[in-house]
C-alpha positions as CSV (number, residue, x, y, z in Angstrom):
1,X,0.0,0.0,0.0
2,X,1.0,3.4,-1.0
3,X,1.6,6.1,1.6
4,X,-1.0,8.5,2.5
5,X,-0.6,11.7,2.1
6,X,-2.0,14.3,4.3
7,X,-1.9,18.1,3.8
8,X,-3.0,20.7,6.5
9,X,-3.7,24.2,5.1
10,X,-1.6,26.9,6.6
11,X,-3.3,29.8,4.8
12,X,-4.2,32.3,6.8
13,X,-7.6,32.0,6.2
14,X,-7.5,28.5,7.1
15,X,-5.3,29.4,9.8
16,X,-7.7,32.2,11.2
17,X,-10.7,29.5,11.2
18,X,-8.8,26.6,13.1
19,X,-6.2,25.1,11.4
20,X,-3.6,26.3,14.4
21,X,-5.1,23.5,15.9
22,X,-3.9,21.5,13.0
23,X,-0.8,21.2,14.0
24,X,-1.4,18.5,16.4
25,X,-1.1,16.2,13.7
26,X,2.1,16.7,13.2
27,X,3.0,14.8,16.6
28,X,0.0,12.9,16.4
29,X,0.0,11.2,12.9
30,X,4.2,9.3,13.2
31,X,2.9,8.5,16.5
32,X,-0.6,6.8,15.6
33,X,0.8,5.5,12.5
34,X,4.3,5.2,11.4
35,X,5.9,5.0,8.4
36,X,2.3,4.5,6.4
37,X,1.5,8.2,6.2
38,X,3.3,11.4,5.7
39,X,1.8,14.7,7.4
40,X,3.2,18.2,6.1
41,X,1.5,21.5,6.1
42,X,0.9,23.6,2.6
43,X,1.3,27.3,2.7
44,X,-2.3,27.4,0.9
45,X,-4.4,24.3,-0.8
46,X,-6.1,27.4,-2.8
47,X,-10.0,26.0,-1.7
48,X,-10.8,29.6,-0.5
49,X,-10.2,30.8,-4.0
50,X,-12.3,28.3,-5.9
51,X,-15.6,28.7,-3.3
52,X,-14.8,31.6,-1.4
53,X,-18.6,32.3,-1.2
54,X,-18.4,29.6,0.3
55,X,-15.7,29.1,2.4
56,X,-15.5,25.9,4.8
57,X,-11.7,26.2,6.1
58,X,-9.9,25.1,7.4
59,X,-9.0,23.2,4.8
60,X,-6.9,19.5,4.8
61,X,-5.9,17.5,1.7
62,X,-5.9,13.6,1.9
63,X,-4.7,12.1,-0.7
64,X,-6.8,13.1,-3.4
65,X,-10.2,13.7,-0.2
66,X,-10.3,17.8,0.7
67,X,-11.7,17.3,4.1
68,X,-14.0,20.9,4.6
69,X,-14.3,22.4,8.3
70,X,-11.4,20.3,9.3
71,X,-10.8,18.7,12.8
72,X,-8.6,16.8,14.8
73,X,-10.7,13.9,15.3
74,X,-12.1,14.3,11.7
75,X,-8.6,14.2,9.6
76,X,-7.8,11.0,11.8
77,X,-11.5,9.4,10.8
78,X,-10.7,9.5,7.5
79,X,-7.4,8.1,8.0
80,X,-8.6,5.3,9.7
81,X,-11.3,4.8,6.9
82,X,-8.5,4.8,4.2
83,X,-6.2,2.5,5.9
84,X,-9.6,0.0,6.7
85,X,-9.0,0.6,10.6
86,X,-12.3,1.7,10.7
């Protein structure tokens, strides 16, 4: 299996809306799983520009998933869901 890819917005839009908390995952993702996914954060994912009216940041980027209103608990759900743990 490939490795998974996660990318947390640092935009300061997506910063501004919660992605400070983001950072966790940096600690939290080696720890939880190892070599099998690699966590690194993006200066901007540019999903403000293309439905700013819209805007659900923060922002994170799995794989090829954009996970809207980001959290903690939900960036490691869908982790889970990708790697079958859940």
């Amino acid at each position: 299996m490939e490795k998974i890819s996660v990318k947390v917005c640092l935009g300061t839009t997506c910063f501004v809306m919660g992605g400070a908390n983001l950072q966790e995952l940096v600690d939290i993702i080696p720890r939880k799983y190892g070599d099998k996914v690699e966590v690194a954060g993006s200066p901007c994912l540019g999903m403000c520009s293309i439905q700013w009216n819209y805007s659900k940041a923060p922002y994170v980027k799995i794989d090829d998933d954009i996970i809207e209103e980001a959290t903690v608990e939900k960036v490691l759900e869908a982790i889970d869901t990708k790697l079958g743990s859940k």
